[in-house]
C-alpha positions in Angstrom: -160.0 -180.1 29.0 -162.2 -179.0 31.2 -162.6 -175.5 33.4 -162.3 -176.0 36.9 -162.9 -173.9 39.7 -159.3 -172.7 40.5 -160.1 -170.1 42.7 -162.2 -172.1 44.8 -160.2 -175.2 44.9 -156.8 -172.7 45.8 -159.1 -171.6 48.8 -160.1 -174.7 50.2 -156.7 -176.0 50.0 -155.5 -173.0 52.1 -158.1 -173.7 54.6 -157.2 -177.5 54.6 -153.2 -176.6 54.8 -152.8 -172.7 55.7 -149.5 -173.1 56.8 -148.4 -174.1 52.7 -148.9 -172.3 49.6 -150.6 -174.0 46.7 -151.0 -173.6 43.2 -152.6 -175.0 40.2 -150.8 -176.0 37.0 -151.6 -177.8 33.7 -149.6 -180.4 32.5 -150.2 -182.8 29.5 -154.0 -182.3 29.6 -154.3 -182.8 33.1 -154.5 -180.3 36.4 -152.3 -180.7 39.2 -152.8 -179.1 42.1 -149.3 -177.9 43.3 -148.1 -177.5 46.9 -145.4 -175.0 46.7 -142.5 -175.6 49.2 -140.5 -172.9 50.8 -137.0 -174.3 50.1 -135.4 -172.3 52.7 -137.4 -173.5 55.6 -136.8 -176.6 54.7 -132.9 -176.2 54.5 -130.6 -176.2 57.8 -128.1 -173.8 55.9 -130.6 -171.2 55.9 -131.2 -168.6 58.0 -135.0 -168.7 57.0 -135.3 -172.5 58.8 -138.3 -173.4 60.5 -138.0 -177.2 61.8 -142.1 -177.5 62.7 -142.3 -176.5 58.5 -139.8 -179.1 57.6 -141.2 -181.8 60.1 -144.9 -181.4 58.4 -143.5 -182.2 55.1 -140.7 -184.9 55.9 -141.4 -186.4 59.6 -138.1 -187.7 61.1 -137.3 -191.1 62.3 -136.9 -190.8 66.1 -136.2 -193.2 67.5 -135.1 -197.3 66.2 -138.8 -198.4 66.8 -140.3 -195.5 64.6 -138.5 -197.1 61.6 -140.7 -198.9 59.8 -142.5 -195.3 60.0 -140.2 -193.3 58.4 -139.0 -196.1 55.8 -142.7 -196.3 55.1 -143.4 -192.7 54.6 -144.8 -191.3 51.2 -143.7 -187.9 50.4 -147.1 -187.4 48.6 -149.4 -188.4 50.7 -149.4 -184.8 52.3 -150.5 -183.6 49.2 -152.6 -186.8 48.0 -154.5 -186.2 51.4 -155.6 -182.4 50.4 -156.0 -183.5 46.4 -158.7 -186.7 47.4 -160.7 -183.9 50.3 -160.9 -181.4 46.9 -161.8 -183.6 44.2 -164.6 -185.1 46.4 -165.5 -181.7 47.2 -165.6 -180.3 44.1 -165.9 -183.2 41.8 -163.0 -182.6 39.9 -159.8 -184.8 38.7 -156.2 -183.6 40.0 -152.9 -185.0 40.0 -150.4 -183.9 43.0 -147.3 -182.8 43.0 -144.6 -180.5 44.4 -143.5 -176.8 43.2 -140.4 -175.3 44.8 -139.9 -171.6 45.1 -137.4 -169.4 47.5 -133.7 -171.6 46.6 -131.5 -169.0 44.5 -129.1 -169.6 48.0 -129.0 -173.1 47.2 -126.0 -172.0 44.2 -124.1 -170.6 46.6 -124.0 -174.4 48.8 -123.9 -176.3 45.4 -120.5 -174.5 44.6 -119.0 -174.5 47.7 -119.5 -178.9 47.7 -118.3 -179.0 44.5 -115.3 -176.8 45.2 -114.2 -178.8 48.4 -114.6 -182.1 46.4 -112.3 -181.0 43.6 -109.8 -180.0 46.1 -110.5 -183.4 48.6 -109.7 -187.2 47.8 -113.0 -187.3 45.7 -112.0 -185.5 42.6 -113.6 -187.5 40.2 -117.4 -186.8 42.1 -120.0 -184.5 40.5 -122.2 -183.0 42.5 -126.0 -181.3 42.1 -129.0 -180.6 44.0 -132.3 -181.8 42.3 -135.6 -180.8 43.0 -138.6 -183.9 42.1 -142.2 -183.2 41.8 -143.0 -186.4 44.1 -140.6 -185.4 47.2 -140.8 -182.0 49.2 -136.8 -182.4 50.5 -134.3 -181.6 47.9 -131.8 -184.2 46.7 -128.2 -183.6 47.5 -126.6 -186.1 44.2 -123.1 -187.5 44.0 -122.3 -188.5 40.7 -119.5 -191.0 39.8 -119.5 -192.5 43.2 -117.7 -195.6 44.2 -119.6 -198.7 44.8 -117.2 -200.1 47.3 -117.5 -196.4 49.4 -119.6 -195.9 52.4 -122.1 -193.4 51.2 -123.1 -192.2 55.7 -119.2 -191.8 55.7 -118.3 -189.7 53.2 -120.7 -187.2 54.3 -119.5 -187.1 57.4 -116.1 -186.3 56.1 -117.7 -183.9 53.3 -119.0 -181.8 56.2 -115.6 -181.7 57.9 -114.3 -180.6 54.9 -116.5 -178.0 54.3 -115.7 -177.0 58.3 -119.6 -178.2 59.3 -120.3 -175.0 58.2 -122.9 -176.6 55.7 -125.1 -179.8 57.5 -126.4 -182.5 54.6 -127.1 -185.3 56.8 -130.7 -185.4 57.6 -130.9 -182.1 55.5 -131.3 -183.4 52.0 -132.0 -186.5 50.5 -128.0 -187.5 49.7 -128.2 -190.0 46.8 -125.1 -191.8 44.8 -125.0 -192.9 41.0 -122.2 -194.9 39.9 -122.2 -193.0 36.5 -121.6 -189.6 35.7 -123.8 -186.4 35.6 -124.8 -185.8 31.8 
């Protein structure tokens, strides 16, 4: 494999994106320039929020006629954007990806959900958050979900349950699998 300029590359990256942090990692034989996301500001339930963060990395459908906007949005082409600049720059090949860092709260919100759904009509769901390398927003994941349930329903009364003391709509990316969490 070949040395690349990681210093350099880390620096130009700050200038392209100064408001993100950025790292470089090695994975099977290939670099991959990292952004690293502040989990916190991303998340509603933390004190450490900062919408204008969150709306870099995940812009928000506004309005009906910004659908096909949002639908059509590609969590990596944020970073995609910053890798192509760099590897023209520097004549270099990277892959892109996410890194996560600042979520030891998120525990505390996992175990409260899964608490409240033990005790609720939903006994039978599991329940994690999930981090991918191709999407800045967590995934909020119900396991053993219903097919015939309304997934936009159930968290609406999952954050009545939990007293709206804990927001996952249009917070997380809340996904259902009909099997069960291994």
């Amino acid at each position: 494999m070949e040395n690349i300029p990681v210093r350099a590359i880390l620096s130009y990256a700050q200038l392209l994106k100064p408001e993100f942090e950025f790292k470089i990692e090695t994975h099977h034989d290939k670099y991959y320039l990292m952004l690293v996301v502040d989990v916190a500001k991303t998340d509603k339930n933390n004190s450490e929020y900062d919408e204008k963060y969150t709306l870099i990395l995940r812009p928000l459908k506004e309005s009906s006629d910004d659908s096909f906007r949002f639908f059509t949005h590609r969590p990596l082409d944020l970073i995609d954007e910053v890798t192509k600049k760099i590897q023209s720059f520097f004549n270099v090949k990277l892959e892109s990806a996410y890194s996560f860092k600042n979520y030891n709260y998120i525990d505390t919100i996992e175990e409260q959900i899964r608490s409240v759904l033990k005790n609720s009509l939903y006994p039978n769901v599991e329940f994690e958050f999930n981090a991918q390398s191709d999407n800045p927003i967590l995934e909020a994941r119900f396991y053993n979900w219903d097919k015939g349930k309304d997934g936009g329903f159930f968290i609406d009364e999952l954050e009545k349950l939990l007293n709206n003391k804990i927001v996952l709509r249009d917070n997380y990316r809340n996904t259902f699998a009909f099997y069960s969490k291994k």
